[in-house]
NUSEMAR-45797 format. One line per field, with one value per residue: chain; residue number from 0; x, y, z of N, C-alpha, C in turn. Coordinates in nm, 4 decimals, m for minus. Example, Ala and Ser with C-alpha at 12.3 -4.5 7.8 and 13.67 -1.06 7.14 Angstrom:
2
chain (A | A);
resi (0 | 1);
n_east (1.3190 | 1.2850);
n_north (m0.5690 | m0.2250);
n_up (0.7800 | 0.7080);
ca_east (1.2300 | 1.3670);
ca_north (m0.4500 | m0.1060);
ca_up (0.7800 | 0.7140);
c_east (1.3200 | 1.2900);
c_north (m0.3300 | 0.0030);
c_up (0.7800 | 0.7870);
END
This chain:
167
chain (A | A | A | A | A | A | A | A | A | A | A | A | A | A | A | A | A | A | A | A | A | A | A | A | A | A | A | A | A | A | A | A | A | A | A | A | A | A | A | A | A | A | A | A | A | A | A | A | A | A | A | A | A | A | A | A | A | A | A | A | A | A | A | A | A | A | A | A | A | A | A | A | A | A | A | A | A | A | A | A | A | A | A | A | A | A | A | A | A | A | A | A | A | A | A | A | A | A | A | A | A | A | A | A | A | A | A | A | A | A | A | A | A | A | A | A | A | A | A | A | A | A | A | A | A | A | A | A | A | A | A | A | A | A | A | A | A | A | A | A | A | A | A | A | A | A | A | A | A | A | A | A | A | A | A | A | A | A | A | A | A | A | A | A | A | A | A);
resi (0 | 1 | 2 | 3 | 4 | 5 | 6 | 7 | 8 | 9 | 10 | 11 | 12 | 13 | 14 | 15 | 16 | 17 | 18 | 19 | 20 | 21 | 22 | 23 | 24 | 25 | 26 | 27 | 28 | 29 | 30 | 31 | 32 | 33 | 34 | 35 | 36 | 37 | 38 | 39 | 40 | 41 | 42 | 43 | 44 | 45 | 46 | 47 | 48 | 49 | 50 | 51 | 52 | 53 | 54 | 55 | 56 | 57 | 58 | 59 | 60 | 61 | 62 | 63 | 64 | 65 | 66 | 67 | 68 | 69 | 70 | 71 | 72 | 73 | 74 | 75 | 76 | 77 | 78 | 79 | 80 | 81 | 82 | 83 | 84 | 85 | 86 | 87 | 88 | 89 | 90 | 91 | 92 | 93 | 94 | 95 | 96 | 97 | 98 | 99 | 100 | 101 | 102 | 103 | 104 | 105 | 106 | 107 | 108 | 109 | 110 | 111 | 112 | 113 | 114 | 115 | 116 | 117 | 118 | 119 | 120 | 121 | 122 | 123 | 124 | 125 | 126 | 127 | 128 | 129 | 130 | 131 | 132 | 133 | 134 | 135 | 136 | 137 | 138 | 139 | 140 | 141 | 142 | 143 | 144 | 145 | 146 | 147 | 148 | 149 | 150 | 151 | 152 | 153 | 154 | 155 | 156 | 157 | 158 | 159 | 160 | 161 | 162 | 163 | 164 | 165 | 166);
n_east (12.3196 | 12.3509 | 12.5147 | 12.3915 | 12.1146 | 11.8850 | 11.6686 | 11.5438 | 11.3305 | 11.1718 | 10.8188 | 10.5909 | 10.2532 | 10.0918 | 9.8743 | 9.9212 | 10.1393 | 10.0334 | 9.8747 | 10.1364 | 10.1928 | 10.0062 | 9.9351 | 10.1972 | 10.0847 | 9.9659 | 10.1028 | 10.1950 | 9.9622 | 9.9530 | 10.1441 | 10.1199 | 9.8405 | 9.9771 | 10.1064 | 9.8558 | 9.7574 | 10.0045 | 9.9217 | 9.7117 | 9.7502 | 9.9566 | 9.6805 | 9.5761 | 9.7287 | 9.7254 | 9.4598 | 9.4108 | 9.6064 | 9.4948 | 9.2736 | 9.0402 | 9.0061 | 8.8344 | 8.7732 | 9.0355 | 9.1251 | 8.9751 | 9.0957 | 9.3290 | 9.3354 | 9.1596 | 9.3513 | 9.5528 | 9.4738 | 9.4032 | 9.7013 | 9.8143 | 9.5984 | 9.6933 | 9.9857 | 9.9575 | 9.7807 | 9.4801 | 9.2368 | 9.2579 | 9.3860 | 9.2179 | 9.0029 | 9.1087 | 9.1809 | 8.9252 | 8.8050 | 9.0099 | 9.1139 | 9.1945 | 9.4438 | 9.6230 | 9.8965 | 10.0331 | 10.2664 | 10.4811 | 10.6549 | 10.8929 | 11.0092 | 11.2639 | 11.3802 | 11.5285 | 11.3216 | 11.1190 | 10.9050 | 10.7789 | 10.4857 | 10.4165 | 10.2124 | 10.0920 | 9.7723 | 9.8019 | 9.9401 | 10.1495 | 10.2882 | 10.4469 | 10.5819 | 10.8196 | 10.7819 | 10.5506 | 10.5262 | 10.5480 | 10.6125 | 10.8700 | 10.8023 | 10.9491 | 10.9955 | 11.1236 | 10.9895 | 10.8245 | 10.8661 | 10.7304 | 10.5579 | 10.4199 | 10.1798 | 10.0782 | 9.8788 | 9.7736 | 9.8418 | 10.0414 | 10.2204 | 10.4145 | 10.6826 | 10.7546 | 10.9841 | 11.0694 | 11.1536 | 11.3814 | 11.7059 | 11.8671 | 11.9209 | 12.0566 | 12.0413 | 11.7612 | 11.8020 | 11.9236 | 11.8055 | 11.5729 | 11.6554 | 11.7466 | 11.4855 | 11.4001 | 11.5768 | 11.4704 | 11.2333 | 10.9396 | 11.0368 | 11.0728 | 11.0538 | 11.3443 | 11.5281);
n_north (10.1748 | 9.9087 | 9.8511 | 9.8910 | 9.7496 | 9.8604 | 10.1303 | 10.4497 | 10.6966 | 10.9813 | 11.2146 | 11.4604 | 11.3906 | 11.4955 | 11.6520 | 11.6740 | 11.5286 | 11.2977 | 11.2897 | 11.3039 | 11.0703 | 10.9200 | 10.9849 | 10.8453 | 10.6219 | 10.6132 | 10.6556 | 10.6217 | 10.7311 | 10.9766 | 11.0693 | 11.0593 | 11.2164 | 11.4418 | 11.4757 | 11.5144 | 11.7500 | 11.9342 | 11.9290 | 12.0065 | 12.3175 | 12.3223 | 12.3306 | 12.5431 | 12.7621 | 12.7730 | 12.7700 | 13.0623 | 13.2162 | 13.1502 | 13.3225 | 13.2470 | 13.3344 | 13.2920 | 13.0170 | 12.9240 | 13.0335 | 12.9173 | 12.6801 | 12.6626 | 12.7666 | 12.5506 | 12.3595 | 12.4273 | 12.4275 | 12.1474 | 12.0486 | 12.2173 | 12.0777 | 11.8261 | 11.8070 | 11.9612 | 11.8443 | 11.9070 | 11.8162 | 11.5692 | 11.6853 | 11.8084 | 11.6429 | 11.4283 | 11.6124 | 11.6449 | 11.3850 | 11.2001 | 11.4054 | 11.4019 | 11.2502 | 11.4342 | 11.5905 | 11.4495 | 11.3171 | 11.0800 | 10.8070 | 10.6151 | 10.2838 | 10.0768 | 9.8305 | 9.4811 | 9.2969 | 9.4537 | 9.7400 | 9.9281 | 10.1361 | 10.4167 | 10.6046 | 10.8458 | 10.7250 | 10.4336 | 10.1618 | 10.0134 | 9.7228 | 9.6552 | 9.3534 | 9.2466 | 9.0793 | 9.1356 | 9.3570 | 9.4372 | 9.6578 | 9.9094 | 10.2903 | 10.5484 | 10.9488 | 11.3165 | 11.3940 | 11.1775 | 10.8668 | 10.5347 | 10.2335 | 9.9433 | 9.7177 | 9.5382 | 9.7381 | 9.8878 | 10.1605 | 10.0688 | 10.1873 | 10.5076 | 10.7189 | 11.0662 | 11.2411 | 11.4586 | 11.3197 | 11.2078 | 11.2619 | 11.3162 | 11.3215 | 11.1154 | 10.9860 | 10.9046 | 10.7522 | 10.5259 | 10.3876 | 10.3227 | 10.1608 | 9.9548 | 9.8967 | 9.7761 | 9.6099 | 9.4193 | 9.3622 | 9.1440 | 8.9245 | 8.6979 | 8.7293 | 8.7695 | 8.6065);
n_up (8.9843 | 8.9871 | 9.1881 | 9.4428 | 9.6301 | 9.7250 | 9.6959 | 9.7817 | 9.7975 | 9.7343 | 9.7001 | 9.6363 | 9.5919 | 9.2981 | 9.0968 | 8.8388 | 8.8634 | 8.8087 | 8.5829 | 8.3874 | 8.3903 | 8.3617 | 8.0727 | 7.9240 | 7.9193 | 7.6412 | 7.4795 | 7.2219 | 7.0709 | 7.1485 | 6.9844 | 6.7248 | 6.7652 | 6.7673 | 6.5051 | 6.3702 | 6.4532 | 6.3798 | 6.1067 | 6.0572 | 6.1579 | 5.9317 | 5.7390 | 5.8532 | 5.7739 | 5.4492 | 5.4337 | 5.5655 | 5.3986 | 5.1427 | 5.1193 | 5.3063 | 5.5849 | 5.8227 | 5.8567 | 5.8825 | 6.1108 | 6.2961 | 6.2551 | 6.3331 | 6.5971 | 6.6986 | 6.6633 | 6.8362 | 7.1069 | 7.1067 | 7.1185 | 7.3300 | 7.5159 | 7.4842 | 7.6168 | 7.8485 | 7.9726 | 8.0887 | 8.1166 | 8.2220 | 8.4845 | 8.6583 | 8.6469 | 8.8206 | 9.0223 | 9.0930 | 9.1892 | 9.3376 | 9.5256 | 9.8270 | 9.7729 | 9.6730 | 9.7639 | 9.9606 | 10.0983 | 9.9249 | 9.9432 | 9.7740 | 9.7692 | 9.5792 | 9.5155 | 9.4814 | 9.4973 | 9.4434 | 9.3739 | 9.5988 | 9.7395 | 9.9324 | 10.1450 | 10.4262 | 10.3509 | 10.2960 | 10.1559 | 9.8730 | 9.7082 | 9.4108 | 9.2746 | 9.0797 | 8.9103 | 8.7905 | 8.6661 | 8.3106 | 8.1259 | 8.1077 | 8.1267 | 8.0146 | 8.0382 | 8.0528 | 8.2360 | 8.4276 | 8.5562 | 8.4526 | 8.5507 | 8.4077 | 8.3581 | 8.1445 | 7.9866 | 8.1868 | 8.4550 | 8.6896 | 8.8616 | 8.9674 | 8.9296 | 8.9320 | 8.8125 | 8.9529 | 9.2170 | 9.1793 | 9.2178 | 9.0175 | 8.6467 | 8.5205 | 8.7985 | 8.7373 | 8.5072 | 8.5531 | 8.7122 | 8.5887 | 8.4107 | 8.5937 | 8.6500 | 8.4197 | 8.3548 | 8.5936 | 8.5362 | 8.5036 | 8.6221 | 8.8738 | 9.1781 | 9.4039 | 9.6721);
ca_east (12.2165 | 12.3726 | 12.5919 | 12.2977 | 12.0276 | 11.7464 | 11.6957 | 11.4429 | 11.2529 | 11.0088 | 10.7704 | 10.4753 | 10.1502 | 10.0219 | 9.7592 | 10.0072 | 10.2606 | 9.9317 | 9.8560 | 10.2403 | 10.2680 | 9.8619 | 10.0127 | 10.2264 | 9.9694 | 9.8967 | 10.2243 | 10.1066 | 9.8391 | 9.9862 | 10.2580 | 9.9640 | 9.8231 | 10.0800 | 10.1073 | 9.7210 | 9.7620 | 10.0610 | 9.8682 | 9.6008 | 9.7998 | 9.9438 | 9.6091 | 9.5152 | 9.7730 | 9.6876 | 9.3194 | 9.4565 | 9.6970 | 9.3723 | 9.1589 | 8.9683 | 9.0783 | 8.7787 | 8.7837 | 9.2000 | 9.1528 | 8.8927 | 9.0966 | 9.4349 | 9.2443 | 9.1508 | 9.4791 | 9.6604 | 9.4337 | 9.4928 | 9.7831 | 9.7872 | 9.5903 | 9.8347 | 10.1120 | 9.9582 | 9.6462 | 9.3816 | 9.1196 | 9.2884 | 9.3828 | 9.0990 | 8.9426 | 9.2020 | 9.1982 | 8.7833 | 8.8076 | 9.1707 | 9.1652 | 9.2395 | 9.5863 | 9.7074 | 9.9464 | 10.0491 | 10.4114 | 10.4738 | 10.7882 | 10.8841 | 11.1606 | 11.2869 | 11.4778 | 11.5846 | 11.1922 | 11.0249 | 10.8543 | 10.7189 | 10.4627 | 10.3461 | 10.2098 | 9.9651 | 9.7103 | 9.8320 | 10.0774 | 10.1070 | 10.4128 | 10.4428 | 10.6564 | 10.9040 | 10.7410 | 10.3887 | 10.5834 | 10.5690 | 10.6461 | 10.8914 | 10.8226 | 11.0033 | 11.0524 | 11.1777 | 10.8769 | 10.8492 | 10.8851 | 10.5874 | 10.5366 | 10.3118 | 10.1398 | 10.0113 | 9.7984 | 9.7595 | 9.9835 | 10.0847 | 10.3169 | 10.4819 | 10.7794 | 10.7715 | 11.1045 | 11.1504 | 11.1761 | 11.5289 | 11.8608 | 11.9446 | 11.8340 | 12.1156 | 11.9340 | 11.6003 | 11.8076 | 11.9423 | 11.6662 | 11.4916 | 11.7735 | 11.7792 | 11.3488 | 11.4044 | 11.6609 | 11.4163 | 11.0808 | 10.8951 | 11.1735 | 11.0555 | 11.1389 | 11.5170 | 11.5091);
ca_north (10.1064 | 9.7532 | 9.7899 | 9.9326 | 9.6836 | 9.9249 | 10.2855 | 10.5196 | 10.8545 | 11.1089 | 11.3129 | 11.4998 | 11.3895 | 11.5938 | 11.6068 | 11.6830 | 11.4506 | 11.1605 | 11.3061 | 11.2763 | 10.9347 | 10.8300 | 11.0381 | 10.7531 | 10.5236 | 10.5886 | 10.7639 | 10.6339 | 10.7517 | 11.0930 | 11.1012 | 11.0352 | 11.3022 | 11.5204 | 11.4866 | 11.5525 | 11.8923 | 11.9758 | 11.8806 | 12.1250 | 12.3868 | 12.3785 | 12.3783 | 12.6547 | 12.8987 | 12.7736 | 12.8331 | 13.2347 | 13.2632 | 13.1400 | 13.4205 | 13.1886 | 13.3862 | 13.2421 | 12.8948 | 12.9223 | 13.0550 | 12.8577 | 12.5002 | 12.6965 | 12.7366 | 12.4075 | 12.2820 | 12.4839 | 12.4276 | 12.0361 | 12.0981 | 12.2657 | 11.9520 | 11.6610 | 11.8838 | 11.9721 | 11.7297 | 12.0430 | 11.7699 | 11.4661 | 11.7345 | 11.8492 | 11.5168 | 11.3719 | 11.6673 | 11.5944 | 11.2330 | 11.1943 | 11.5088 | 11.3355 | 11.2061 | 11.5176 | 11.6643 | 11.4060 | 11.2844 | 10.9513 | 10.7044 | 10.4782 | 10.1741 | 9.9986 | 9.6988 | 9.3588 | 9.2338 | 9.4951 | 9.8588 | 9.9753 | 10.2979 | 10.4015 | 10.7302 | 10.8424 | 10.6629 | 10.3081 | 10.1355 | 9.9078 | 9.6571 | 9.5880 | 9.2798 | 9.2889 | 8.9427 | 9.1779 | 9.4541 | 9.4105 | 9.7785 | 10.0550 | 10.3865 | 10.6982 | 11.0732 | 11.3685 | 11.4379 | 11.0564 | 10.7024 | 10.4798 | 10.0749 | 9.8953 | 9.5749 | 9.5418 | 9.8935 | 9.9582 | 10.1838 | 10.0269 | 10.2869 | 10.6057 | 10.8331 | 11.1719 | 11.3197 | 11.5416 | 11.2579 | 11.2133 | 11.4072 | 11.3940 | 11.2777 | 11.0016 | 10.8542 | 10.8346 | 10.7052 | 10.4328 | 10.3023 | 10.2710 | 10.0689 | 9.8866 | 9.8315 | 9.6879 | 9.4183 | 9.3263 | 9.3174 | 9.0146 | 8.8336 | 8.6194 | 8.8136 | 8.7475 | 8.5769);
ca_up (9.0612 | 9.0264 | 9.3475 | 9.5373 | 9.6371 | 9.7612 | 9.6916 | 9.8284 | 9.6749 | 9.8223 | 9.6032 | 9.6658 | 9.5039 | 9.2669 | 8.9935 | 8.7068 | 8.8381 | 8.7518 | 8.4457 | 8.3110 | 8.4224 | 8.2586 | 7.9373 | 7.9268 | 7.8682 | 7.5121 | 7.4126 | 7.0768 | 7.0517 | 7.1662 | 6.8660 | 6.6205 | 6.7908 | 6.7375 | 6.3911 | 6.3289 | 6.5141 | 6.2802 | 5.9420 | 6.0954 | 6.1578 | 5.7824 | 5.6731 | 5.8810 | 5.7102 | 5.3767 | 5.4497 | 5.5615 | 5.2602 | 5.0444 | 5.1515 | 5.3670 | 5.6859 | 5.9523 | 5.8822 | 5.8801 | 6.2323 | 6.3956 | 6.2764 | 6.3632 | 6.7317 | 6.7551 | 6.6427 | 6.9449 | 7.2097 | 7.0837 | 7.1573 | 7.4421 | 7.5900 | 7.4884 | 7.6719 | 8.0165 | 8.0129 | 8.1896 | 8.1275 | 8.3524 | 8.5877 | 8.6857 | 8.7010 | 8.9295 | 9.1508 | 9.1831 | 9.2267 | 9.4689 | 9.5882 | 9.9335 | 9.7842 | 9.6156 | 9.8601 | 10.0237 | 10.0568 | 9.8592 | 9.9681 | 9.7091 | 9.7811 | 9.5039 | 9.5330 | 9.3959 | 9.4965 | 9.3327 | 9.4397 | 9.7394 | 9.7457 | 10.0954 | 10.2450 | 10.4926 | 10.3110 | 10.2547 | 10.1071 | 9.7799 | 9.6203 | 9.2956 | 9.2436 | 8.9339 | 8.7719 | 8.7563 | 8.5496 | 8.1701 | 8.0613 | 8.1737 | 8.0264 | 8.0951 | 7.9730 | 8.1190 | 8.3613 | 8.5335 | 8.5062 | 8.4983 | 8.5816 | 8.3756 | 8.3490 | 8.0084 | 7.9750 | 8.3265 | 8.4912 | 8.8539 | 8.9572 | 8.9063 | 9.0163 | 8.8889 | 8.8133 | 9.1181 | 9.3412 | 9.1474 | 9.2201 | 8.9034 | 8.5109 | 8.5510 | 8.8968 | 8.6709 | 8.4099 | 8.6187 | 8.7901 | 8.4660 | 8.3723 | 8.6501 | 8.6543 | 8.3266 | 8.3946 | 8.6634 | 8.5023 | 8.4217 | 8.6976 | 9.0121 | 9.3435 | 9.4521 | 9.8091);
c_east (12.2568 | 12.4504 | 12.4803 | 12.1374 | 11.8814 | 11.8168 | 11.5473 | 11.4134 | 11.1206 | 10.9447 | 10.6484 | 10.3791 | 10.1020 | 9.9329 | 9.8520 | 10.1171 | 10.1665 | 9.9180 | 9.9950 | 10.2170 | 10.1340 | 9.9065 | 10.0689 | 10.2039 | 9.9695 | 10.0327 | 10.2414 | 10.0466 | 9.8149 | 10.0811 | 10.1522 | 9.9060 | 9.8633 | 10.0824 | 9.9692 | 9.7303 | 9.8719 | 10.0215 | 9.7593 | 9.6132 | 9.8377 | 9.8511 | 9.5580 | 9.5520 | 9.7320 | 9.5449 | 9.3363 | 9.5253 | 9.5798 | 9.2749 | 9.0617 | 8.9920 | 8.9967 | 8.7710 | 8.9393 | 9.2034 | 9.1055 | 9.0130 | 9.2363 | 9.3992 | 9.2461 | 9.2254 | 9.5733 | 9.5914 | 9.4764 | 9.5951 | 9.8158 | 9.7362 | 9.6377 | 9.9367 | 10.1060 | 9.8637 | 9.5456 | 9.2524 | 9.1634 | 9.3069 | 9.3462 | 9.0112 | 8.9959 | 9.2023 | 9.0316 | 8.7462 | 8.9386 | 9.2102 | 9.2753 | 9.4006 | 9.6623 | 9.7990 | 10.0373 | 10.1905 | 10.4788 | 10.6062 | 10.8004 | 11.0145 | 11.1559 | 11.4143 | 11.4475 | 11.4100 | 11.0984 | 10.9773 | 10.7515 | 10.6785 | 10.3907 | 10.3494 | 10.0913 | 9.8487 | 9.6970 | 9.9279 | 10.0373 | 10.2460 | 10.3890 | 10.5654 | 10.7114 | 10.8023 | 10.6114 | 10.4384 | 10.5960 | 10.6271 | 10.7051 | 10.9138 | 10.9171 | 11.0195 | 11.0718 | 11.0839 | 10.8546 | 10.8583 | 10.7645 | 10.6343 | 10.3958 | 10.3043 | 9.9992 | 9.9753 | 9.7584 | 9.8582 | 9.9488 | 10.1283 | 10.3718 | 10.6083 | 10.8405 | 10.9355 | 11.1766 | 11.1795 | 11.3547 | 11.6207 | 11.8922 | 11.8418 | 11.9251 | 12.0784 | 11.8233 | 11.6810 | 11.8369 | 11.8398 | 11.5734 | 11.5306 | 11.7567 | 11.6213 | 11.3185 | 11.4655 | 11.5808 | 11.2706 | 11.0502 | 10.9578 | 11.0957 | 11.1207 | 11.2473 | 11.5037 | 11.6664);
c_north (9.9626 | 9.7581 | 9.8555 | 9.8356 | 9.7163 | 10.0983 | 10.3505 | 10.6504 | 10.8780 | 11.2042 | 11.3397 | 11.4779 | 11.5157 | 11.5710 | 11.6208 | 11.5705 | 11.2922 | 11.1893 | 11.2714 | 11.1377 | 10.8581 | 10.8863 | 10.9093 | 10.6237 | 10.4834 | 10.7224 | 10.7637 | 10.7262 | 10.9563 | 11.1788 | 11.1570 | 11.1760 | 11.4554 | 11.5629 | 11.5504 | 11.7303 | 11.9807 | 12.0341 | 12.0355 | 12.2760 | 12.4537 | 12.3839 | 12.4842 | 12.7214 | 12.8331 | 12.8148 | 13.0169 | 13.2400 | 13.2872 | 13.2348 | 13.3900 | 13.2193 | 13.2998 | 13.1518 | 12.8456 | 12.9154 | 12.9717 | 12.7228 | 12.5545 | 12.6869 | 12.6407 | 12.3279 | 12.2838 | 12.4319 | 12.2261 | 11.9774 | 12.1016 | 12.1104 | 11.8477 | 11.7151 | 11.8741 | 11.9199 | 11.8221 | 11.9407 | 11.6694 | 11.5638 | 11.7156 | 11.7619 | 11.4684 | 11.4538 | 11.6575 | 11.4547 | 11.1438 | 11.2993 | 11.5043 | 11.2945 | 11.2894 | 11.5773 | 11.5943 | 11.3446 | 11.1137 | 10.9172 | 10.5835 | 10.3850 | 10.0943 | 9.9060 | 9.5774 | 9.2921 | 9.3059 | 9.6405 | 9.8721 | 10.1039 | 10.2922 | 10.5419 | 10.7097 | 10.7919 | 10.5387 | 10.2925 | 10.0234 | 9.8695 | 9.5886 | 9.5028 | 9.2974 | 9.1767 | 8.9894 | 9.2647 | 9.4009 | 9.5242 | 9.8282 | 10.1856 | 10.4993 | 10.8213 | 11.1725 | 11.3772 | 11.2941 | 10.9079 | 10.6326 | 10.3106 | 10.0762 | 9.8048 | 9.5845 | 9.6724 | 9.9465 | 9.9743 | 10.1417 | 10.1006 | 10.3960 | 10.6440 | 10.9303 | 11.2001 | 11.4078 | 11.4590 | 11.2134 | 11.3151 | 11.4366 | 11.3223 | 11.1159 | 10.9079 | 10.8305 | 10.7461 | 10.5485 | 10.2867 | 10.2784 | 10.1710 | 9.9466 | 9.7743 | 9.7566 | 9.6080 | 9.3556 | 9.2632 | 9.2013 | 8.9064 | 8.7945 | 8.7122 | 8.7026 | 8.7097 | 8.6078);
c_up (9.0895 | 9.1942 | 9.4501 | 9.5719 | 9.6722 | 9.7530 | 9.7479 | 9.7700 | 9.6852 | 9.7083 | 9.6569 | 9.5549 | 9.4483 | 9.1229 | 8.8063 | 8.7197 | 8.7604 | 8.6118 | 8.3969 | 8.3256 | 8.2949 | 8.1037 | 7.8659 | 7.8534 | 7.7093 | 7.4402 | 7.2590 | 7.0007 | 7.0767 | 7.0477 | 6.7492 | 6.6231 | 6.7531 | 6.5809 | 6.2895 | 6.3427 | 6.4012 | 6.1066 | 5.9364 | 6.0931 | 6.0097 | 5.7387 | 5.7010 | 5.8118 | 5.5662 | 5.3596 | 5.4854 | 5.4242 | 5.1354 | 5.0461 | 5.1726 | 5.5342 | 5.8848 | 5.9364 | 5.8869 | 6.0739 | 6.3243 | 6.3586 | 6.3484 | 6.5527 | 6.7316 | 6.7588 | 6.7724 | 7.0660 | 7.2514 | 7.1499 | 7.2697 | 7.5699 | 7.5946 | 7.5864 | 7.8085 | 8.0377 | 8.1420 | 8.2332 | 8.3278 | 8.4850 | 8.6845 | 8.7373 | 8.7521 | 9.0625 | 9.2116 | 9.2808 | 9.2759 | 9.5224 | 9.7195 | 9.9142 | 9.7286 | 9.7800 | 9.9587 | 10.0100 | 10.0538 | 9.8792 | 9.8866 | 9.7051 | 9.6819 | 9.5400 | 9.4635 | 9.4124 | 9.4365 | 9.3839 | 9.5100 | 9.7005 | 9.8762 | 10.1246 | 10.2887 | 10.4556 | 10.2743 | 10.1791 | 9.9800 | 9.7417 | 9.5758 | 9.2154 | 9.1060 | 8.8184 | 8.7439 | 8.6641 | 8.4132 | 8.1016 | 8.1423 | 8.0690 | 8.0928 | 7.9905 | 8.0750 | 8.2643 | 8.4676 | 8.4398 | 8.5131 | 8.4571 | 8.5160 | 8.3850 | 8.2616 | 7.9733 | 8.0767 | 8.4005 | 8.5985 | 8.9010 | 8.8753 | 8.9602 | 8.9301 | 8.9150 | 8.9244 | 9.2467 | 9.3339 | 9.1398 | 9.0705 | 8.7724 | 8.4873 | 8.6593 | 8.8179 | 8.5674 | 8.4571 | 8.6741 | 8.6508 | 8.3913 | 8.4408 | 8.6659 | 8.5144 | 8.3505 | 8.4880 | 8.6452 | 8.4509 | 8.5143 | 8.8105 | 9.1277 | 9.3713 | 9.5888 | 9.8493);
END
């Protein structure tokens, strides 16, 4: 990315690509998470082994479904596809360069200067721009050729965060 001064990357909105990115958010708070669901789990089979078989199952249930919702977020979905329905679908252009990121489709456009960025997160599914606890921006994984362009540009949105736009 250093010898390249602007890059560009198309993705289609979608209600899972928001949820990965708001995930993000509290990736904390998701680990934590994680670990609760585990604990739960061993107590479920100890509660079966004990010849406590329906309260084994019901926390074993609630452990998975848990689960289940840290993973593919059914709640945010759902509530993203009620309340932006209008922007699911729609095909998102984002330019990054030395001044900072550009998002723009049929619906308007927004740029978020580098010296507003405080956080860059990333995992396999997208990248996300923060500023403090609010995400600014995203770009889901499929807008990249490869796991080395996300890796790059993540690279590269860190060396620039927190930085004065480049004239």
């Amino acid at each position: 990315m250093a010898d390249v001064d602007r890059r560009v990357f198309r993705f289609e909105t979608t209600a899972a690509a928001s949820a990965d990115a708001n995930a993000l958010t509290y990736d904390g708070l998701r680990r934590f998470d994680l670990v609760i669901d585990a604990i739960a789990l061993g107590l479920a089979l100890v509660l079966v082994l004990g010849g406590y078989p329906l309260p084994g199952v019901v926390v074993a249930v609630v452990a998975v479904l848990s689960l289940l919702g840290s993973r593919f977020h059914p709640l945010h979905r759902a509530l993203t596809r009620i309340r932006f329905g209008g922007l699911l679908g729609q095909t998102t252009e984002v330019v990054v360069d030395d001044k900072g990121v550009r998002f723009e489709n049929p619906l308007g456009s927004s740029f978020i200067p580098w010296a507003t960025v405080t956080t860059v997160k990333s995992n396999a599914r997208t990248v996300a721009l923060f500023r403090g606890r609010a995400l600014v921006g995203y770009i889901p994984a499929v807008a990249f050729a490869s796991a080395a362009e996300q890796a790059s540009i993540v690279a590269f949105a860190r060396e620039r965060m927190g930085t004065p736009a480049r004239t």
